[in-house]
C-alpha positions as CSV (number, residue, x, y, z in Angstrom):
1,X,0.0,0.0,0.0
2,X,1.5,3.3,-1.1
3,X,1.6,6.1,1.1
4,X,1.1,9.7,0.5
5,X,3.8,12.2,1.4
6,X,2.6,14.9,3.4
7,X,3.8,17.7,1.5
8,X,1.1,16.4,-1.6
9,X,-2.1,16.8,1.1
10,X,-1.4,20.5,2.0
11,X,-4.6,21.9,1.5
12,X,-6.8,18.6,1.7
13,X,-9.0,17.3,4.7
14,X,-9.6,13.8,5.7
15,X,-13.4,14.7,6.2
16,X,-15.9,17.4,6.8
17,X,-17.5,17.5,10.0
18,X,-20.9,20.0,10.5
19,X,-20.7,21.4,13.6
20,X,-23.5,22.7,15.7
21,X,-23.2,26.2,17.4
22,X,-23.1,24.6,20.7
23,X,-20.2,22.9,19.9
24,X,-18.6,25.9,19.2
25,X,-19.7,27.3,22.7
26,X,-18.6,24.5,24.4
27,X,-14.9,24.1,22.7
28,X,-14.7,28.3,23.3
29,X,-15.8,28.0,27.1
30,X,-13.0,25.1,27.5
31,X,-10.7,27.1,25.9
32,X,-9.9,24.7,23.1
33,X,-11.3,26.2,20.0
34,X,-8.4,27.1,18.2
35,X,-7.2,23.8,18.4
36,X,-9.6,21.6,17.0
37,X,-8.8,23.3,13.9
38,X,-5.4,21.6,13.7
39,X,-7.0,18.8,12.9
40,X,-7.0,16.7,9.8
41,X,-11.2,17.9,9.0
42,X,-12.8,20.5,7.3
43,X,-15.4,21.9,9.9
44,X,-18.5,23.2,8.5
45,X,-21.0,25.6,9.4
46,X,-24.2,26.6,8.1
47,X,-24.8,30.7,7.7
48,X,-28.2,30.5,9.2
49,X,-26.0,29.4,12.5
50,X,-23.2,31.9,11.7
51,X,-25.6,34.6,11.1
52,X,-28.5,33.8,13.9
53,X,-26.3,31.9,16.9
54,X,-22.6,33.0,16.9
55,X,-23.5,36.1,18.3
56,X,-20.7,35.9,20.7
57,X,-17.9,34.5,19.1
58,X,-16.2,36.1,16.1
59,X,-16.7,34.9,13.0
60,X,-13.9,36.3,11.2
61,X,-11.7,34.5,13.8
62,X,-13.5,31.3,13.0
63,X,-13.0,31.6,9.5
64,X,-9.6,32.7,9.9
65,X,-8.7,29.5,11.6
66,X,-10.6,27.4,8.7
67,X,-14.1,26.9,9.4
68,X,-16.1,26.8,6.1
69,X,-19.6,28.3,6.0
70,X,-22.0,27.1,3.6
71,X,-25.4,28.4,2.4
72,X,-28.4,26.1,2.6
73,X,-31.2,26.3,-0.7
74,X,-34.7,26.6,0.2
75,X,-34.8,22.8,-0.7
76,X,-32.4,21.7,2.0
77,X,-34.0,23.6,4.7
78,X,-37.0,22.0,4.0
79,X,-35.8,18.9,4.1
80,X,-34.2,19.3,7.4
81,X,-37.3,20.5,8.8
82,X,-39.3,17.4,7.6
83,X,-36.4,14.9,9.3
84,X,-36.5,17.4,12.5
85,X,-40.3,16.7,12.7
């Protein structure tokens, strides 16, 4: 099995993880934030959360560390509200 030196996967994440705004809260309040970002993921946010929850954390740090915010079509947030109820 050929391994992949890890100058070639600069850049690219293992996975993509969505993470919920109390996540956030609770990696802030334990002072580990920052960190999590070191890891091999791509952490994902939705702008509904960015835009209506992270009222108290700054989202130009978070994206500065790497988290990715994505916008949602009418479609999707349907269909999130139909698995929700």
């Amino acid at each position: 099995m050929q391994q992949t030196a890890p100058s070639s996967r600069i850049g690219k994440k293992s996975r993509s993880l969505v993470l919920d705004a109390n996540i956030i809260f609770d990696l802030q309040a334990a002072g580990i934030l920052g960190q999590i970002f070191r890891l091999d993921c791509e952490f994902i946010i939705t702008d509904m959360i960015e835009k209506q929850e992270l009222k108290s954390v700054n989202p130009v740090m978070l994206r500065g560390f790497g988290l990715k915010v994505v916008s949602l079509t009418g479609t999707q947030v349907d269909e999130i509200y139909r698995l929700k109820h």
